[in-house]
C-alpha positions, 0 to 999 in steps of 0.5 A: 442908639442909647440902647446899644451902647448900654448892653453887657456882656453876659456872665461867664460860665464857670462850671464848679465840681461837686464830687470832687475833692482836688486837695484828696487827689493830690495829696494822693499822688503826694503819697504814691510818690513818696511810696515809690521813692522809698521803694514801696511800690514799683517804678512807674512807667513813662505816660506823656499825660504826666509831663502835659501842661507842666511848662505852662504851670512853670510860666506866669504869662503862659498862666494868664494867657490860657486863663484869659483863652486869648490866642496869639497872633500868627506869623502870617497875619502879622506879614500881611499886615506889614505888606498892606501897610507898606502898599499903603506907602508907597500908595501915599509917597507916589500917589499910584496904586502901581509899582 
């Protein structure tokens, strides 16, 4: 029994990229950015990619929940629980199992 409860959970994975520089990536895109806005280059046309995952970096908890991998609970979940504990009840209060 002892044995079971001494068991850790194994390492994360956690993959680390070599041949990328994300400081030069951005500071890339800092620079074709403010070319464009000096008129240098071109305007750019709308890409949905752009504007993906922007709300969740603006958020704290949205940072931390995606961090973690944890998933909210869903509405229906939720209700059924509410149900079978109402069903519980009304079980303890008239002692049947009918209503």
């Amino acid at each position: 029994m002892g044995m079971f409860n001494s068991m850790r959970k194994p390492r994360g994975f956690n993959h680390q990229y070599i041949y990328v520089d994300e400081r030069k990536e951005k500071l890339a895109k800092m620079e074709e950015k403010a070319r464009r806005d000096l008129g240098m280059l071109p305007e750019k046309e709308f890409n949905p990619e752009d504007i993906r995952g922007k709300f969740i970096e603006g958020t704290t908890h949205l940072k931390r929940r995606k961090a973690s991998g944890r998933k909210p609970a869903s509405f229906g979940i939720i209700l059924i629980i509410i149900a079978f504990l109402l069903y519980l009840w009304h079980y303890l209060a008239t002692g049947s199992w009918s209503f």
